[in-house]
C-alpha positions as CSV (number, residue, x, y, z in Angstrom):
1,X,76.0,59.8,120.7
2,X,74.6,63.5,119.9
3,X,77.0,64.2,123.3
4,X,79.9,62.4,122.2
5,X,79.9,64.2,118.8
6,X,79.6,68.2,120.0
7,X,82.5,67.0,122.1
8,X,84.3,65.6,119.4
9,X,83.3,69.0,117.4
10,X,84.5,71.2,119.6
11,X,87.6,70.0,120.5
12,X,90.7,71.9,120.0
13,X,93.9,70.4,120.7
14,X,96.1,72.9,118.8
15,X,96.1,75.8,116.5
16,X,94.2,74.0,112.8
17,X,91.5,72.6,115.0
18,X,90.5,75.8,116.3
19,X,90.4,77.0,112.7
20,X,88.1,74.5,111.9
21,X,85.8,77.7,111.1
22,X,88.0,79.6,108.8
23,X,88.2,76.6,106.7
24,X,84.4,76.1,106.3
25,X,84.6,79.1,104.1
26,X,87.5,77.8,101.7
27,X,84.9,76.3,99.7
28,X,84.0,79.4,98.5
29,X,87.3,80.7,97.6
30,X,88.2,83.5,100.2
31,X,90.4,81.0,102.2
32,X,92.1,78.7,99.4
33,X,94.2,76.5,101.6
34,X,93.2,72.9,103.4
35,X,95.0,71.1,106.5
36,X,97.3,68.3,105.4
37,X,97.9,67.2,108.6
38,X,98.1,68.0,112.4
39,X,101.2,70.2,111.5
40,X,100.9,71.0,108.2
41,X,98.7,73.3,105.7
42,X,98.6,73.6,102.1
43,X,97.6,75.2,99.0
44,X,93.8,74.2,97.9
45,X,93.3,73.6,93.9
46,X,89.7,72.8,94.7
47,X,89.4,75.8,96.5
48,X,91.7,78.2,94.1
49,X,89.0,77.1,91.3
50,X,85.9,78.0,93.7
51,X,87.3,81.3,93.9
52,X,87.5,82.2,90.1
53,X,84.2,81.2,89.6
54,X,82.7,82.8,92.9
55,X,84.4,86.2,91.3
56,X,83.2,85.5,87.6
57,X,79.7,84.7,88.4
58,X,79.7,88.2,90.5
59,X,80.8,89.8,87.2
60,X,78.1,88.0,85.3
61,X,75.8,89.8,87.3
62,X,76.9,92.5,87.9
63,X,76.8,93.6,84.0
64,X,73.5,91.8,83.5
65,X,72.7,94.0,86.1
66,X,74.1,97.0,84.0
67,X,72.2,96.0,81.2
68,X,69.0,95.9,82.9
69,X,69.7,99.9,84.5
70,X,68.9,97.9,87.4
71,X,70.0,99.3,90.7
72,X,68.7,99.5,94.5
73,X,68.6,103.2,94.7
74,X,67.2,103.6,91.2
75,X,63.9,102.2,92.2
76,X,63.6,104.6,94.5
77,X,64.1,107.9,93.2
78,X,66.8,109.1,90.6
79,X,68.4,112.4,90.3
80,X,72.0,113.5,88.9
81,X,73.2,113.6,92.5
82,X,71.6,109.9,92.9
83,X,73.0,108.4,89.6
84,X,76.5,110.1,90.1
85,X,76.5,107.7,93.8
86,X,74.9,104.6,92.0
87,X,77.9,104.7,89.2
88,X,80.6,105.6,91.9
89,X,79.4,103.4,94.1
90,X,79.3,100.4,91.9
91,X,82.5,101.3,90.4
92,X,84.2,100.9,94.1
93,X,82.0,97.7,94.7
94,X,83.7,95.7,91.7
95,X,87.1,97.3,92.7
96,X,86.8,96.0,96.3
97,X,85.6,92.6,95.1
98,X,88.4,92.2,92.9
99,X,90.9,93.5,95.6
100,X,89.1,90.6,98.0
101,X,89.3,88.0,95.3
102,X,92.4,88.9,94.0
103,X,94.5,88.9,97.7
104,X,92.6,85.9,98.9
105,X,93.9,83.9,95.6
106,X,97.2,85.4,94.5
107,X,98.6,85.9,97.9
108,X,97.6,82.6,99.6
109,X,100.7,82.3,100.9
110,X,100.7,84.8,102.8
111,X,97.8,83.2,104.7
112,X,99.6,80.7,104.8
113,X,102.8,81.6,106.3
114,X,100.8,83.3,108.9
115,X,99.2,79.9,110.5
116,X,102.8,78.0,110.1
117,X,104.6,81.0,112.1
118,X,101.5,80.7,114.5
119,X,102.5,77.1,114.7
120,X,106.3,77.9,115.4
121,X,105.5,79.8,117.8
122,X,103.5,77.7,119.7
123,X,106.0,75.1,119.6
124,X,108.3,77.7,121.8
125,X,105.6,78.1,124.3
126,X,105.5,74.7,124.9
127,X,109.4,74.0,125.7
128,X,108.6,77.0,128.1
129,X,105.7,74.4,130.2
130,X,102.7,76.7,129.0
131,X,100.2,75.8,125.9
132,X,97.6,77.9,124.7
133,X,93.7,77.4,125.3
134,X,92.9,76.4,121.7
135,X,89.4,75.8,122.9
136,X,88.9,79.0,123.9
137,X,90.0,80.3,120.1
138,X,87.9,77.9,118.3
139,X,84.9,79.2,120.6
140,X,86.0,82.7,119.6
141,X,85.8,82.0,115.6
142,X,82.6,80.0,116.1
143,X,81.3,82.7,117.6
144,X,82.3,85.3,115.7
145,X,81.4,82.9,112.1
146,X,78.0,82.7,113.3
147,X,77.0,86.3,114.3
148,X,78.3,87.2,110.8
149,X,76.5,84.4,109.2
150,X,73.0,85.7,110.9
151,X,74.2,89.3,110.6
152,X,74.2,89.5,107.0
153,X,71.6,86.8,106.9
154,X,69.0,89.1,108.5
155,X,70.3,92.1,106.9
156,X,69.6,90.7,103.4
157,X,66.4,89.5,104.4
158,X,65.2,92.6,105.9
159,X,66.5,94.4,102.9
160,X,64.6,92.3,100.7
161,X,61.0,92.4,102.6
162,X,61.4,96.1,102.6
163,X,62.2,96.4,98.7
164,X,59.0,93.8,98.5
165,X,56.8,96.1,100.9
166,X,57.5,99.2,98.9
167,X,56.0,97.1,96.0
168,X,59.7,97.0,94.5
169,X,60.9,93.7,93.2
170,X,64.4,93.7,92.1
171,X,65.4,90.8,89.9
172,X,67.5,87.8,90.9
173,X,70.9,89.5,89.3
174,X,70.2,93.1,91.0
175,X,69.3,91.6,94.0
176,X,72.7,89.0,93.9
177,X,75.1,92.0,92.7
178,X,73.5,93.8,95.7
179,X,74.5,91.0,98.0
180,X,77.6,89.5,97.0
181,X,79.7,92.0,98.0
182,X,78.2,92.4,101.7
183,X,78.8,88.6,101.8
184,X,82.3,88.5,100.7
185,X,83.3,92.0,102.5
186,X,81.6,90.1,105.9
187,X,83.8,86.9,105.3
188,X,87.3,89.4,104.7
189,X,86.9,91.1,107.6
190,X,85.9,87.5,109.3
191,X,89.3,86.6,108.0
192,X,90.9,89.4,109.6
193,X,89.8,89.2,112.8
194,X,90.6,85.4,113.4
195,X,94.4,86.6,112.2
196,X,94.7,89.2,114.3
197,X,92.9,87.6,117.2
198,X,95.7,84.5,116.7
199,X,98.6,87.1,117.6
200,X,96.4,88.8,120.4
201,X,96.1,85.7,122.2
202,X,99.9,84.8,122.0
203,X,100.6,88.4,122.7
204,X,98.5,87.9,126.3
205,X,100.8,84.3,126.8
206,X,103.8,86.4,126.3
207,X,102.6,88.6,128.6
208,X,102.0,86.2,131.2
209,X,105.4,84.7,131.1
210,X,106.8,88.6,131.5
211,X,104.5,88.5,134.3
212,X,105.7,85.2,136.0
213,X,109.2,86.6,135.6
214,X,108.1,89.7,137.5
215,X,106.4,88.6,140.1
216,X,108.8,86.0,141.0
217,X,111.7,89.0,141.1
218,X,109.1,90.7,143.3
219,X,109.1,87.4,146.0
220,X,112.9,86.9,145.3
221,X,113.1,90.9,147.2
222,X,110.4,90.5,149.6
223,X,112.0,87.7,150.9
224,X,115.3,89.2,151.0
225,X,113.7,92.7,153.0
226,X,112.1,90.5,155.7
227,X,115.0,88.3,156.6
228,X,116.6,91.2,158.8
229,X,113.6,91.4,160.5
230,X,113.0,88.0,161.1
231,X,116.5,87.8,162.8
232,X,115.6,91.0,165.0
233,X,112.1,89.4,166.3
234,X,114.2,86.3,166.6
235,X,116.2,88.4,169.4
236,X,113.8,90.2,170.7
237,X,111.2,87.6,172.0
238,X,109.4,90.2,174.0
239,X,108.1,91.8,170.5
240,X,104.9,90.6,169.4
241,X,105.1,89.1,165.4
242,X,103.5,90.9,163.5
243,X,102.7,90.0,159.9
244,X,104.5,93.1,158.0
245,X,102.1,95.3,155.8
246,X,104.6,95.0,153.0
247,X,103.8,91.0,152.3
248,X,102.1,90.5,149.2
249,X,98.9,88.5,149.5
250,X,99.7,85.2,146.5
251,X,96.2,84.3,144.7
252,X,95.5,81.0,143.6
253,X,95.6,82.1,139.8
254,X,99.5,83.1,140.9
255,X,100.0,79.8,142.2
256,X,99.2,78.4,139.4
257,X,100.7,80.2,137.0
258,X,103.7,79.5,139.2
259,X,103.7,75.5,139.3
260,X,102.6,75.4,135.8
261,X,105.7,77.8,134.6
262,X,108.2,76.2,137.1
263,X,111.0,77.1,134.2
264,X,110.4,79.9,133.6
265,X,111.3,80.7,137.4
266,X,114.0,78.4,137.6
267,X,115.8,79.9,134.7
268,X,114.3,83.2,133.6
269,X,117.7,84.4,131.4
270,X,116.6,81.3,129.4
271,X,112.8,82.6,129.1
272,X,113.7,86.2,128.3
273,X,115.6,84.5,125.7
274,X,112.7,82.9,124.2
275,X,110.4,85.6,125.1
276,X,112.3,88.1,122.6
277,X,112.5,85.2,120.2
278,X,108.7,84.8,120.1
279,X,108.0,88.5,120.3
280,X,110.5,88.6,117.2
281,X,107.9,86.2,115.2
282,X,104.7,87.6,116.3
283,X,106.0,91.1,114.9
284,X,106.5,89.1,111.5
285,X,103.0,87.7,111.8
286,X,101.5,90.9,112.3
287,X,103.5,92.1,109.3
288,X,102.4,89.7,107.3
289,X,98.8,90.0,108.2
290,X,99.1,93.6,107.0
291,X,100.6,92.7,103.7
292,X,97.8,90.3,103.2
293,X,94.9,92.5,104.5
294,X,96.2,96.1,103.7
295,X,94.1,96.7,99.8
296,X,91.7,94.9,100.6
297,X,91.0,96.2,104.1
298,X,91.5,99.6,102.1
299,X,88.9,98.9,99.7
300,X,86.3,97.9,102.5
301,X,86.9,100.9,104.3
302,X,86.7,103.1,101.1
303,X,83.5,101.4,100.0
304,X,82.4,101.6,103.3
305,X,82.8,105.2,103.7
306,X,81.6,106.0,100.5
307,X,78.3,104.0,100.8
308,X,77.7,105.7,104.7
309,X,78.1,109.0,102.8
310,X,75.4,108.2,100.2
311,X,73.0,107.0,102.7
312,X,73.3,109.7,104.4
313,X,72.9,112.2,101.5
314,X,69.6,109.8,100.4
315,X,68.0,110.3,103.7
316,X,68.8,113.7,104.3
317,X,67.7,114.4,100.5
318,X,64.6,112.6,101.1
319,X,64.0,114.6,104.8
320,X,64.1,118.3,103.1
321,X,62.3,117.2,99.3
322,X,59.6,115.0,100.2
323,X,58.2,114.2,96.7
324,X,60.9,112.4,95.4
325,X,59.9,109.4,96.6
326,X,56.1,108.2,96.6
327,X,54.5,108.3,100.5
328,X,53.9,104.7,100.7
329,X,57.8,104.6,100.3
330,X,59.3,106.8,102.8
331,X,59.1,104.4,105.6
332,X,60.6,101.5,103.5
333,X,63.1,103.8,102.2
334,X,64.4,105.3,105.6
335,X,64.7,101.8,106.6
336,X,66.3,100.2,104.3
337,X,69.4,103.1,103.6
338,X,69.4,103.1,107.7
339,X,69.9,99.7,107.7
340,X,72.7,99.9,105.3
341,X,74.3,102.6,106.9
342,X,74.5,100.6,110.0
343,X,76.0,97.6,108.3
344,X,78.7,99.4,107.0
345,X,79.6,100.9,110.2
346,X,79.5,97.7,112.3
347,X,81.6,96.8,109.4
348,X,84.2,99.5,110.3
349,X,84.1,98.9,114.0
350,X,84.7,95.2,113.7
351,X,88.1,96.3,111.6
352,X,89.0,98.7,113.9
353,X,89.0,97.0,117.3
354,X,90.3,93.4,115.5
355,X,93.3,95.7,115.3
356,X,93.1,97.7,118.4
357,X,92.9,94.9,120.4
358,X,96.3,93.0,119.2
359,X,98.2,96.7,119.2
360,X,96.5,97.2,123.0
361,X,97.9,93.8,124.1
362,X,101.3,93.9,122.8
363,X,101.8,97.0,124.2
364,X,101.6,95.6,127.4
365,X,105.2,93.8,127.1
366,X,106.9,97.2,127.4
367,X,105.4,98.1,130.6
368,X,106.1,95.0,132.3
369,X,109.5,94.7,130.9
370,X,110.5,98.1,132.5
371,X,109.2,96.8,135.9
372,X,111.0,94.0,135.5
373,X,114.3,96.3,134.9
374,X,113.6,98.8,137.8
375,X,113.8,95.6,140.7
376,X,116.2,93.2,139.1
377,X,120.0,93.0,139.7
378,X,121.0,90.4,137.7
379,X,123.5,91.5,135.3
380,X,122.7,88.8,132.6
381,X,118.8,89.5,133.0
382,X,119.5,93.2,132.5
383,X,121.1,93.0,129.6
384,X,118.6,90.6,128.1
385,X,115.8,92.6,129.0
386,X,117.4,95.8,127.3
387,X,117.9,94.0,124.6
388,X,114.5,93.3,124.6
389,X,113.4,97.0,125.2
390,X,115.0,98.0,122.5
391,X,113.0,95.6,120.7
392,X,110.0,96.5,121.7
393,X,111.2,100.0,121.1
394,X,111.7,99.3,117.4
395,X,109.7,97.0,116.4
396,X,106.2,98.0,117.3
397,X,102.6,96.4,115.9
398,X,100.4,98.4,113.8
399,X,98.4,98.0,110.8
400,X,97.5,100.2,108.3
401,X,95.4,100.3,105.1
402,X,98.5,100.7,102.4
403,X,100.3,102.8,104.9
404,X,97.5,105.4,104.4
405,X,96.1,105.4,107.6
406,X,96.3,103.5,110.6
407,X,93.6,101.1,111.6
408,X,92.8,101.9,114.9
409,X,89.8,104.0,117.1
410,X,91.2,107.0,115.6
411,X,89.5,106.0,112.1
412,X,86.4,106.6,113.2
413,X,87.0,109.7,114.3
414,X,88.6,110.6,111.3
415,X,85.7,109.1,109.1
416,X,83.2,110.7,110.9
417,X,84.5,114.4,110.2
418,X,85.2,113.4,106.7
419,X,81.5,112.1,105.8
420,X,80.3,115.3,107.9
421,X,82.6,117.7,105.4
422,X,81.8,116.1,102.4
423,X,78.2,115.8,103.3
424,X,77.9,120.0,103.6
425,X,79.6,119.8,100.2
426,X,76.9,117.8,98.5
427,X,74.3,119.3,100.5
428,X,75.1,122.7,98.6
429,X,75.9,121.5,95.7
430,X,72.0,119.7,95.5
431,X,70.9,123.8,96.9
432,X,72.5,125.2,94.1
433,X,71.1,123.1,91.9
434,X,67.5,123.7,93.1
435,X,68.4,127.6,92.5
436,X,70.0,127.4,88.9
437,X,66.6,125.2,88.1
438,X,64.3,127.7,89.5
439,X,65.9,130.4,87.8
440,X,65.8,128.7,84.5
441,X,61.8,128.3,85.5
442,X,61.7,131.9,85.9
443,X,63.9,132.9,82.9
444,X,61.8,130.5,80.8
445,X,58.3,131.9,81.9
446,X,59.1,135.6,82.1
């Protein structure tokens, strides 16, 4: 019985069962949409009402938190340095949860028309003889649900035995503005990388058809080199045969990718047809998964920076003044902003390579394409596939945060020598500060 259930659980016969994770979380609010049917999604009310509420209750507490002067870093140390991050820092914590709340509510649709075109496409692969492994997708988001689940699920608690050990106890609407936002930051960028890793696996399909169409162009000439020579040893029957060094050695993944894409070889104008027709959709998808992910991708990033900048300030602050925290606390407080730091930047990495993944993959279809050009001499199949290449040319996958800066590896880079500069900045603008007070010391006992 147990057996016949997981089965039943983890089957994925097309492209909403292997969702079945990213719906889990519409009861929440980040995801407001529900499966109709086998071929059909909708708009959630249930769901659309679970977000408003999700987002007020955060604003409850977050200004009973403000009431209390409650704050994480506060019951550490405070200085004008600390309370200038704690405001900022807040401040970009209710922007970024009302840029989640509000994309993941008011532009639904767009989640929506991102699954449908998913679906459209599929339908396309499947005239061509190939179907996707939906299994393998749904494993993917299970996995991917889960380590974010017991990420932030051992993050929080960590956080909150270290608060407890440095005899700090932070009350239930401190401690719930603290962790809202890593929860619903965690399930965005969970969001985001199921999206993206929808068009990176039909991207790699794609691929494989260009690659069926290619490597049959590649037997089609072999075969057509070796005939003269098989009518010379045919003459000559005092040479020994010799198998030519120039035969390609078939695998059995080749094989069968062949029998399984049968029409794609038996009519690859018709294929390159549909391949630029599906490569014409995925580019939309990937457009509208920007649309829907660009502020509020932008406001993780920004919080995330931000917050990676402050813990590093705190720790270094701590590291050259000593007494500003109480000894019993310096080993609770280097672990708990360490920990923080960390999340954040697993936080960025996740973003970065969701999105460096799909851009590496369909980048692929240009290379093979131009493969496929240089051994072809079909005239039809030419002209298709420069049509295509100029496709491919124009229409290129990339994402950005509001067209401010691409999300790829080069972010980190780029947000590692920011935090470093600005980090020298308010390193001597606390020096200075220590100067102008002992001066006034000075002043005032002279």
């Amino acid at each position: 019985m147990g057996i016949k259930i997981w089965e039943r659980f983890t089957q994925a016969d097309n492209i909403f069962q292997s969702l079945r994770p990213l719906t889990y979380i519409s009861i929440i609010g980040l995801a407001p949409f529900h499966l109709k049917s086998q071929n059909e999604v909708r708009t959630s009310a249930l769901s659309f009402v679970a977000g408003i509420a999700h987002f007020l209750f955060f604003v409850l507490c977050f200004f009973m938190s403000r009431r209390e002067n409650g704050s994480i870093i506060g019951y550490f140390f405070q200085t004008n340095i600390t309370k200038l991050g704690d405001t900022t820092l807040s401040l970009t914590g209710v922007i970024a949860m009302l840029t989640i709340f509000g994309f993941a509510i008011f532009k639904r649709d767009r989640l929506i028309s991102i699954i449908q075109n998913n679906l459209v496409v599929d339908e396309i692969f499947v005239r061509l003889g190939m179907k996707l492994n939906y299994r393998k997708i749904l494993w993917y988001s299970f996995v991917m649900s889960f380590g974010m689940l017991l990420f932030n699920f051992i993050y929080l608690c960590v956080s909150y035995m270290l608060l407890r050990s440095a005899e700090i106890t932070p009350s239930f609407v401190v401690f719930t503005t603290f962790a809202l936002p890593h929860i619903n930051i965690s399930i965005m960028v969970f969001k985001f990388m199921c999206t993206t890793h929808l068009a990176k696996s039909r991207f790699h399909m794609l691929n494989e058809i260009l690659q069926d169409i290619l490597d049959s162009h590649i037997e089609d000439s072999h075969a057509v080199e070796l005939s003269p020579l098989h009518s010379v040893v045919r003459i000559n029957r005092s040479v020994p045969r010799r198998r030519p060094a120039t035969i390609p050695t078939i695998t059995a993944s080749q094989q069968q990718r062949f029998s399984v894409a049968s029409i794609i070889r038996q009519n690859p104008e018709l294929a390159l047809r549909q391949v630029t027709n599906i490569h014409n959709l995925l580019c939309d998808i990937c457009n509208t998964i920007e649309e829907y992910f660009t502020y509020p991708l932008l406001a993780i990033i920004a919080i995330s920076f931000l917050f990676i900048l402050f813990d590093d300030f705190y720790i270094l602050e701590v590291k050259l003044n000593p007494n500003c925290v109480e000894v019993f606390e310096a080993d609770e407080f280097f672990a708990f902003f360490i920990a923080q730091m960390f999340w954040y930047v697993i936080i960025i990495v996740l973003i970065v390579e969701g999105s460096s993944r799909t851009i590496k993959e369909s980048g692929k279809c240009a290379a093979i394409v131009h493969k496929i050009l240089n051994i072809t001499d079909d005239g039809d199949i030419r002209d298709r596939l420069l049509r295509l290449s100029l496709q491919l040319q124009h229409r290129r996958v990339r994402f950005t945060a509001a067209e401010l800066f691409n999300l790829d590896r080069t972010l980190i880079f780029t947000m590692t020598g920011a935090a470093t500069c600005y980090l020298i900045i308010l390193v001597q603008f606390r020096t200075m500060h220590h100067i102008d007070a002992n001066a006034n010391v000075t002043n005032c006992v002279s």
